[in-house]
C-alpha positions in Angstrom: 114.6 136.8 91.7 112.5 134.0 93.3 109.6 136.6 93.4 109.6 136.7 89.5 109.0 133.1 89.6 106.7 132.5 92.4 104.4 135.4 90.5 105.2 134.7 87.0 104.2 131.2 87.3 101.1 131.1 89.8 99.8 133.2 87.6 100.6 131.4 84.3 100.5 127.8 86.0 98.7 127.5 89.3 95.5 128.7 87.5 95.7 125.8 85.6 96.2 122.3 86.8 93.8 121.1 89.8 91.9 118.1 90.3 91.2 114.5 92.1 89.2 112.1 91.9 88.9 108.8 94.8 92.7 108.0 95.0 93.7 111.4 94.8 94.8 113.9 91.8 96.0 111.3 88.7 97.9 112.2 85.9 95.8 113.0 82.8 94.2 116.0 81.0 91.9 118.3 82.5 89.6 121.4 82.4 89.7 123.7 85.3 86.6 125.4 86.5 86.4 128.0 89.0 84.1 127.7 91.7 82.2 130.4 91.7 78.9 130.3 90.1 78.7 133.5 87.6 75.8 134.2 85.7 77.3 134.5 82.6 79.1 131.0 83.2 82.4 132.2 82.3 84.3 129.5 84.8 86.5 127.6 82.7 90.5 128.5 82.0 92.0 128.7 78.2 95.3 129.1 77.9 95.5 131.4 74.8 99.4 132.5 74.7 102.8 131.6 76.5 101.5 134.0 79.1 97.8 134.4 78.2 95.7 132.8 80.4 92.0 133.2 81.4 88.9 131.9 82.8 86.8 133.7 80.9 84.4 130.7 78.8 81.3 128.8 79.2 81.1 125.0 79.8 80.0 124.8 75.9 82.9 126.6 74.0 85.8 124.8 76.0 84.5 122.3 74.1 85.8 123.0 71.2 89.5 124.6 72.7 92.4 122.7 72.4 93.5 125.5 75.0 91.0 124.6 77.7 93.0 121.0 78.3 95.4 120.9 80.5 98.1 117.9 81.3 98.5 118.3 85.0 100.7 115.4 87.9 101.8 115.9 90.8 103.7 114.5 94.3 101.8 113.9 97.7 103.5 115.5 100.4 102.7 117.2 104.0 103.2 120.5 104.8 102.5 121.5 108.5 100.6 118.3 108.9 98.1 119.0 105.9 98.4 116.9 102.5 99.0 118.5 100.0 99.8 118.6 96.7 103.3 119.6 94.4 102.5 120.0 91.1 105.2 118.5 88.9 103.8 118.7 85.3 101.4 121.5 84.3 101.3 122.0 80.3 98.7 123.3 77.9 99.1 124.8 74.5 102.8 123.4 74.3 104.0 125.2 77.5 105.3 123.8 80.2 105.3 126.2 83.2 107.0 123.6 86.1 109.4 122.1 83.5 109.7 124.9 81.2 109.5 127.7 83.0 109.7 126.9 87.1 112.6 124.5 87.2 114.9 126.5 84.9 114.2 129.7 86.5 115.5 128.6 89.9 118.5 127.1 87.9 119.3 130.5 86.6 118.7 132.4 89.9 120.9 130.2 91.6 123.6 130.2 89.4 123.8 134.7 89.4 123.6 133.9 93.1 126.8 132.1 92.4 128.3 134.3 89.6 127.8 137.0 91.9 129.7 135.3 95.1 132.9 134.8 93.4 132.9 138.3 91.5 133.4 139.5 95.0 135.0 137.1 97.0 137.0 135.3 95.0 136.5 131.2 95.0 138.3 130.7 97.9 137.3 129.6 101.7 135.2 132.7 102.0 133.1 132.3 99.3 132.6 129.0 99.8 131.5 129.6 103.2 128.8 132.0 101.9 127.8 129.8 99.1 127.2 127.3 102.0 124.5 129.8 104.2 123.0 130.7 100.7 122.2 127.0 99.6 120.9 126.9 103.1 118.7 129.5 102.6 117.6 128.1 99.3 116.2 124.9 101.1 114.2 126.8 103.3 112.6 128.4 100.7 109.0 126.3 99.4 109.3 127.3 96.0 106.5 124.7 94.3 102.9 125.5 93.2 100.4 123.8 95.9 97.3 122.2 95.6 95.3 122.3 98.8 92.1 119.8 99.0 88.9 121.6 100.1 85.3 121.7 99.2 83.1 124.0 97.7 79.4 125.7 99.7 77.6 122.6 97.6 80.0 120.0 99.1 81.4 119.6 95.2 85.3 118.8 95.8 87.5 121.4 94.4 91.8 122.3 95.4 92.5 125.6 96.3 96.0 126.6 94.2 98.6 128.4 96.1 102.0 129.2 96.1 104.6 130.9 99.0 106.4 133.6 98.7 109.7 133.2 100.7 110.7 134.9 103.6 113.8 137.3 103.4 114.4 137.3 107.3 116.7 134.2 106.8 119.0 137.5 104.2 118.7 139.9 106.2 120.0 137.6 109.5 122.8 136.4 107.2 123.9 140.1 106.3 124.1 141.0 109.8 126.1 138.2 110.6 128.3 139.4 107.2 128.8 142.7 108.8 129.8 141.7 112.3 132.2 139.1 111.2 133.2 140.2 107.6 136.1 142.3 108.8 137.8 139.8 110.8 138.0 137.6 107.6 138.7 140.9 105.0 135.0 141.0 103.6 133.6 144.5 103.8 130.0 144.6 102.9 130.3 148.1 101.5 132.3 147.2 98.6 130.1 144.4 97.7 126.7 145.6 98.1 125.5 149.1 96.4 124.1 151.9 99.2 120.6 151.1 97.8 121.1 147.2 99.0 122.6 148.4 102.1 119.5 150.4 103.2 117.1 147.7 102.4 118.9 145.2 104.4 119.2 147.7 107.1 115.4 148.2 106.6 114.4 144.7 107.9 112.9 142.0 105.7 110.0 144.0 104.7 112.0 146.9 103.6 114.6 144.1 101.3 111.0 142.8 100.1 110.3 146.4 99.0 113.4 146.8 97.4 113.3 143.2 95.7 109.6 144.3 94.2 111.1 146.9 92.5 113.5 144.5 90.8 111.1 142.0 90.1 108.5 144.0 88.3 111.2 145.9 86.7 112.4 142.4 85.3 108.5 141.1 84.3 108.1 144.4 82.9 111.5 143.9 80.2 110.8 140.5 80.0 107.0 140.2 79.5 106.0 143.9 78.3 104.2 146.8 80.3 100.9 146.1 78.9 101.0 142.1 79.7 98.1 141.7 81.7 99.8 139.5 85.1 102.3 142.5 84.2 99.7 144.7 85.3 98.5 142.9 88.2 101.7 142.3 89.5 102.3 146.4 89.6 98.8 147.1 91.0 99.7 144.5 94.4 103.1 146.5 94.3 101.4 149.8 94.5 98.6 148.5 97.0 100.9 146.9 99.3 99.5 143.5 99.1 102.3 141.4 98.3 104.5 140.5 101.2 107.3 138.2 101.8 106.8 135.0 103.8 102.8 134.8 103.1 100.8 132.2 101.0 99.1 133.6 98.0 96.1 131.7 96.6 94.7 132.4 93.2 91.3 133.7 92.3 88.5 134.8 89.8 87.6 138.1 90.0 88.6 140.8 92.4 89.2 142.0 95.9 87.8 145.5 96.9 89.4 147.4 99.9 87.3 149.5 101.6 88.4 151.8 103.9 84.8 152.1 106.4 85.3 154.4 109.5 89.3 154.2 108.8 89.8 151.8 111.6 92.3 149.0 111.0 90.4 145.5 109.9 87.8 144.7 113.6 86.1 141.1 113.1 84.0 142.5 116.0 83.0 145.7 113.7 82.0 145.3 111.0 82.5 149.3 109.6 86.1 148.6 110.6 88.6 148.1 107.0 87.4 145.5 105.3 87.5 143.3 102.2 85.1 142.7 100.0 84.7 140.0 96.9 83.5 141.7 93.3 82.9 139.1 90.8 82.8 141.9 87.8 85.6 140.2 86.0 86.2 136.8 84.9 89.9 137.0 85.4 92.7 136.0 87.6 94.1 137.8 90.8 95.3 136.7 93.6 94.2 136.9 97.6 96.5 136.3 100.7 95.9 133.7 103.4 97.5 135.5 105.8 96.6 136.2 109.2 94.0 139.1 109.6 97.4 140.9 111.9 99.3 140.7 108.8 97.3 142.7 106.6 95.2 146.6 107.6 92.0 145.3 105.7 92.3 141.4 107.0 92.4 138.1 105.4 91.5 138.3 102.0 91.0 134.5 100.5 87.8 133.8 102.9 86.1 136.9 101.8 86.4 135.4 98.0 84.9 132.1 99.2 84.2 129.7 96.2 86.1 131.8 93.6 89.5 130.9 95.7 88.8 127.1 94.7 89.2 125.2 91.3 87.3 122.4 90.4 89.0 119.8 88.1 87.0 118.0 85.2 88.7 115.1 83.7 88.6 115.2 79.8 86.6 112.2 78.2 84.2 110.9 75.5 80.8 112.3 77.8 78.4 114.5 76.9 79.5 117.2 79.9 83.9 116.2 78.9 84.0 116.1 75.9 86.7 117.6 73.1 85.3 117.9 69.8 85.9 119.7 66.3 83.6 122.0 64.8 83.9 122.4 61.0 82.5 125.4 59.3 79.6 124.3 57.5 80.9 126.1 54.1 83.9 123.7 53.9 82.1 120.5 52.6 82.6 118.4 49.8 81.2 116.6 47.2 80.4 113.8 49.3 79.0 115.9 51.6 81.9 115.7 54.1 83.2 118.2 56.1 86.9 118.9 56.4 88.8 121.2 58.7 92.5 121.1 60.4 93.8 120.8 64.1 97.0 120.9 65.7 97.7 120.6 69.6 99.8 119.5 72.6 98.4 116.2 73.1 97.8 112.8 71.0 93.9 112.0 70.8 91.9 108.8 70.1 89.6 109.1 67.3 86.4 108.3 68.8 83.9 109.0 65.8 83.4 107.9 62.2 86.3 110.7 61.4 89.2 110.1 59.3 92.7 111.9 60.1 94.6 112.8 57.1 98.4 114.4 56.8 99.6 115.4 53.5 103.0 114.0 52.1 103.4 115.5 48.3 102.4 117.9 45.8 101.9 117.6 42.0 101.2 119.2 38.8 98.5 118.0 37.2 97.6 119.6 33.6 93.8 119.4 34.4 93.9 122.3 36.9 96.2 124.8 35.7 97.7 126.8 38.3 96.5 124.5 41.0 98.5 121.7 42.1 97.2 118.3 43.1 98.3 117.2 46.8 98.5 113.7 47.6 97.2 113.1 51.2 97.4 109.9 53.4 95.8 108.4 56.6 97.1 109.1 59.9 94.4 107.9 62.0 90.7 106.7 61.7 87.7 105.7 64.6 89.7 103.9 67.3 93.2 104.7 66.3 95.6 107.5 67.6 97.1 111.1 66.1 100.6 111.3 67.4 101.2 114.9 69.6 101.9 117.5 67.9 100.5 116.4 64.2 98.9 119.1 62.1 96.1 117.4 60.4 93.1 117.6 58.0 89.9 116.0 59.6 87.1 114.6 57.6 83.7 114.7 59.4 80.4 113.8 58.8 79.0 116.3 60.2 79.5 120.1 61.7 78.1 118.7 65.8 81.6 118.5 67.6 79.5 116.0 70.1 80.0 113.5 66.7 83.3 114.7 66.0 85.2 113.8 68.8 88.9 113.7 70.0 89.9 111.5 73.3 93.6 113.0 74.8 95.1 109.8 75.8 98.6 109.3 77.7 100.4 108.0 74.5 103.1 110.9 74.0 106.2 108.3 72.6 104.7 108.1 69.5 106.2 110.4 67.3 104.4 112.9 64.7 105.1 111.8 61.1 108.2 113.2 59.7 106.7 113.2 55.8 104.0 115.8 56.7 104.2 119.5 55.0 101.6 120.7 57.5 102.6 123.2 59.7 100.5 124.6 63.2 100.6 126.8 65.5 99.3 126.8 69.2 98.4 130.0 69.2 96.6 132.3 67.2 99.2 134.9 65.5 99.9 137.5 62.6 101.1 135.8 59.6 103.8 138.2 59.7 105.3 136.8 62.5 104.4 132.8 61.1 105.5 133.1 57.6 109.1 132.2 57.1 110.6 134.2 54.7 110.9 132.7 51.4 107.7 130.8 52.0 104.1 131.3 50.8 101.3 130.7 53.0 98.2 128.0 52.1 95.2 127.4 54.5 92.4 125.4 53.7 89.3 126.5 51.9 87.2 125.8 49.8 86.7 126.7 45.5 83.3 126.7 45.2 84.2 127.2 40.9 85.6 123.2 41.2 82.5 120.7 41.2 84.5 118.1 41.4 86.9 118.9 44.2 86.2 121.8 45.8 88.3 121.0 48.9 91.9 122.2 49.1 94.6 124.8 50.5 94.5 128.0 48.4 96.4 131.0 48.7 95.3 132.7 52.1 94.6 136.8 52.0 94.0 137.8 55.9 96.6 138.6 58.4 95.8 136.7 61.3 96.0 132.5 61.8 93.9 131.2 63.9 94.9 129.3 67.4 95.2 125.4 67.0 95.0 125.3 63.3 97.4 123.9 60.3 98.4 125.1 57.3 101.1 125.2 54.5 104.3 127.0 54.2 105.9 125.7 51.0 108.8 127.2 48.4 107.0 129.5 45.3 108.0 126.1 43.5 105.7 124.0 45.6 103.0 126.3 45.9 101.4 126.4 42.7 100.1 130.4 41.9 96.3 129.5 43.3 96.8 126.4 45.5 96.2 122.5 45.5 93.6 120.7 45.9 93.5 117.3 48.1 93.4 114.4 46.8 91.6 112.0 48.9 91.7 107.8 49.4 93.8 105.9 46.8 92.7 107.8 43.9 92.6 111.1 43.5 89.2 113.2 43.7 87.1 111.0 44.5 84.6 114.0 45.8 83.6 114.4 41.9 84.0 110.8 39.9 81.6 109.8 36.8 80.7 106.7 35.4 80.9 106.2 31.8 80.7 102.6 30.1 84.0 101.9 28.3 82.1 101.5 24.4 80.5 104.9 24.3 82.5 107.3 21.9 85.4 109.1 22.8 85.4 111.2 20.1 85.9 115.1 20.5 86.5 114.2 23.9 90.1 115.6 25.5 90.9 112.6 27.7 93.8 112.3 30.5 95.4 109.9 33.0 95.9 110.7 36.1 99.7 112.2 35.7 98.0 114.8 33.2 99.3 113.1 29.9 97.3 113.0 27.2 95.4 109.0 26.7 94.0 108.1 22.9 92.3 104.9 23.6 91.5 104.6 27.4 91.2 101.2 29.0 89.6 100.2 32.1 90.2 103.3 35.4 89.8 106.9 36.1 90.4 109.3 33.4 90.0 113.2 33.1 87.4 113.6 30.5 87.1 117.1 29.3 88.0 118.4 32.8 86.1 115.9 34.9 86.9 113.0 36.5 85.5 110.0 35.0 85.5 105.9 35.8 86.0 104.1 32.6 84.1 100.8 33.3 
C-alpha cells in the first residue's frame, strides 16, 4: 500500500513545492520551474485537477493561473549527513497532497495492517507481538517527499524533489522468522497468507515488490481511472522494470530513453554499452532513479536528465517577472469603460491596483427590466485591502493588462469568506453537468450589449463547460429571473448609465420610476427611471 502513496503523491505533490531563498525554504506561495531550458519555455507547473498536474506553460501565461501558485513549508532535517528538506504543507487549487492526501493515506494503511492482524490472530499476545515488529517496520520506512538543495549548470539554486520507496527486506525477514517460530506459538502462515503471497515472500524482496506492483497499480487504476495520465506512467515503470523497492526516485521533465547499444549491461568505460539517454520531447512529468549504476542494466538515470531533475522555486509577488494578475476579456466592459470579470482560488490576495472586489448579497425585481432581475452587489475588498480565501468575486478593472490588475497571495487564511455571498466557484474547470445542482439554474457573467445603461451582469449561460478559477451563480428558478440580472454597482444602482435632467423641465408623457420599480407622479430630488433610463433629478 505505501507504494500507492509514495507514487500517487510524488507525482501529484513533489512536482510542486520547491524553493529557498538565504535562510532556507520559507513558507509562502510559489511557482515552480523546471530547470531545463526548452525552447518552447514550457517550464512552469499548473495544477489543473485533483490529480492533473503539468509543467507544460510559459513564464507569461502562469501569470494569469491561479493553478500555477503553490503554498509550500517544510521541516529541516538530516538524512545520511545531508540537509534536507520534509515537505509538510504542499497545496494548490484547494488540494492538499501532504495533509489531504499523504498523511491520511498512511493512516488508512496502517489501520488494514491492523484490521488484518486480528482477523487472523485474534487480539491476543500473538497479535500483539506482530503488531509490535510491524510498527517497527513502519518507522523504518521514510515515507515524506524530500527536497534536496543543489544547483543548476548556470549556478542558479534549484532542490531536486524526491521521495523513497521502502524496502520490503525488513517483510520478508519478519515472515521467515513467522514461519520458523509460528508453529511453536499455533500460527501457521498458510492459513493466513494466500499461495500467491507465500511465493512472493518466498521470492525475496524483489519478487514481494513485484507482487506488491501489481496491487498497487491495480488499486490507482480503480481509484484514479486507466486513462489518468500518472496512471499511465505508473504502468509503463511496472512493465519496464524501473521501479524497485528501497531506491530514491526523483522527479523530472521530460523522458528517459533506454537504449540497448551492443546488448552489454550499462559500462561507464564504454560508452556502446546500455545506456540512458535524456529526450526533452515532452513537457511532462516522469520520474528517474538515483540508484547506483549496479542497481539498474542501463545505469543511473537522474544524472543523465541533468537540469530537468531540478526545480527552481519563484516566490510569488508584486514584480514584473512574479507577478499574479487578472486578465479581463476586453468585450466585458461597461459604461464607464470598466472592465469586470470573476475569480475564485485557494489563497487570500492583497489588492495591489486601482481594482475594486465586489461579492453579491441579493437579488430584486425591478419593473424597468422585465425578465431581468436587479442584483445588489457590495465591496469586499479595494487597492490595499484583502479577499478572504476562498471568495468568489466580481473584479472591476481599469483595464484588460493583468500587470495593472494585480493580486498579492498573502499568509492571512483566518479570515473567513463572507457567508452572505451567492457566488459560487470552482477550482477547476468542469462540465456544467457535473456543477449544476439539481434544482438550480446556472448564471455566469456576460455582458447585454441591447442594455446602454448597464450592460454588465450574469445572464443565463448556454455552453457546457466552466472554466477553471471562475464564479458564477446557482440560484432557485425563483431567484433567477428567466434572462438574468444585472449588477448593480456602488450605493445606487446602475450607475454605468445615469442622466442628468434639471428638476423644472416637464415630466409630462414621461413614464417615471423609483428605484423599487413603483410608479412616481411628481419626482423630487434622486435617481429615477425615466422612460427606461436612469436619470438624476437635480
Amino acid at each position: 500500500m505505501s507504494k500507492e502513496f509514495r507514487l500517487t503523491t510524488l507525482a501529484l505533490a513533489c512536482l510542486l513545492g520547491l524553493g529557498a531563498n538565504a535562510q532556507g525554504i520559507q513558507k509562502g506561495y510559489y511557482r515552480i520551474k523546471n530547470g531545463y531550458t526548452r525552447p518552447d519555455g514550457k517550464q512552469y507547473v499548473q495544477v489543473r485537477g485533483k490529480y492533473e498536474a503539468q509543467p507544460d506553460q510559459t513564464a507569461s501565461e502562469v501569470k494569469t493561473e491561479a493553478g500555477s501558485i503553490i503554498l509550500l513549508e517544510v521541516k529541516d532535517t538530516v538524512i545520511n549527513g545531508k540537509s534536507i528538506y520534509n515537505v509538510k504543507t504542499l497545496r494548490s487549487q484547494g488540494v492538499d497532497v501532504i495533509n489531504g492526501y499523504l498523511v491520511p493515506a498512511i493512516k488508512v494503511a496502517k489501520k488494514q495492517v491492523d484490521d488484518l492482524l486480528k482477523a487472523k490472530l485474534g487480539t491476543g499476545g500473538t497479535y500483539s507481538a506482530a503488531k509490535l515488529a510491524i510498527e517497527a517496520e513502519f518507522k523504518k520506512w521514510d515515507l515524506n517527499m524530500h527536497l534536496e538543495k543543489t544547483s543548476l549548470t548556470t549556478g542558479e539554486e534549484a532542490y531536486y524533489a524526491y521521495a523513497t520507496v521502502p524496502s520490503l527486506q525488513g517483510a520478508v525477514d519478519y515472515y521467515k522468522l513467522l514461519k520458523t517460530v509460528g508453529p511453536f506459538l499455533g500460527i501457521n502462515v498458510n492459513t493466513i497468507l494466500t499461495p500467491e503471497q507465500i511465493a512472493a515472500f518466498e521470492g525475496g524482496a524483489d519478487a514481494l515488490w513485484l507482487y506488491a506492483e501489481k496491487l498497487v497499480y491495480e488499486k490507482l487504476k480503480a481509484t484514479y481511472g486507466e486513462t489518468n495520465y500518472f496512471v499511465q506512467l505508473v504502468k509503463s515503470y511496472i512493465d519496464a522494470k524501473r521501479i524497485n523497492q528501497g531506491q530514491q526516485y526523483s522527479l523530472i521533465e521530460g523522458d528517459i530513453k533506454q537504449v540497448i547499444g551492443n546488448g552489454k549491461q550499462y559500462d561507464p568505460a564504454d560508452p556502446a554499452s546500455a545506456h540512458n539517454e535524456y529526450s526533452a520531447d515532452k513537457a511532462k512529468f516522469d520520474f528517474v532513479n538515483n540508484g547506483d549504476p549496479a542497481n539498474h542494466y542501463y545505469g543511473p538515470e537522474r544524472p543523465v536528465a541533468g537540469d530537468a531533475a531540478k526545480w527552481v522555486l519563484e516566490p510569488v509577488g508584486d514584480q514584473p517577472d512574479n507577478y499574479f494578475g487578472v486578465k479581463p476579456l476586453a468585450s466585458i466592459q461597461g459604461r464607464t469603460g470598466k472592465y469586470y470579470t470573476t475569480l475564485y482560488t485557494d489563497f487570500p490576495m492583497k489588492v495591489m491596483d486601482g481594482m475594486t472586489v465586489y461579492k453579491i448579497s441579493g437579488i430584486s425585481e425591478n419593473a424597468n427590466y422585465p425578465g431581468v432581475g436587479v442584483a445588489k452587489v457590495e465591496v469586499v475588498a479595494k487597492e490595499g485591502e484583502i479577499i478572504p480565501i476562498a471568495t468568489p468575486v466580481v473584479l472591476e478593472c481599469n483595464g484588460t493588462d493583468p500587470a495593472s490588475n494585480r493580486l498579492l497571495p498573502v499568509l492571512q487564511e483566518g479570515v473567513a469568506a463572507p457567508t452572505d455571498n451567492l457566488l459560487s466557484g470552482i477550482f477547476f474547470g468542469d462540465d456544467v453537468a457535473n456543477v449544476l445542482v439539481a434544482g438550480k439554474e446556472l448564471r455566469v457573467l456576460n455582458k447585454n450589449a441591447a442594455d446602454v445603461n448597464n450592460p454588465i451582469g450574469f445572464y443565463k449561460y448556454t455552453g457546457t463547460k466552466l472554466a477553471m478559477n471562475k464564479a458564477f451563480m446557482m440560484l432557485d428558478p425563483s431567484m433567477a429571473y428567466s434572462k438574468g440580472f444585472i449588477l448593480q454597482l456602488g450605493e445606487d444602482p446602475g450607475t454605468t448609465g445615469i442622466t442628468e435632467v434639471d428638476k423644472d423641465k416637464s415630466a409630462d408623457k414621461m413614464e417615471i420610476f423609483d428605484l423599487q420599480g413603483r410608479r412616481v407622479i411628481n419626482p423630487t430630488h434622486g435617481i429615477y427611471i425615466i422612460n427606461g433610463k436612469k436619470v438624476v433629478i437635480k
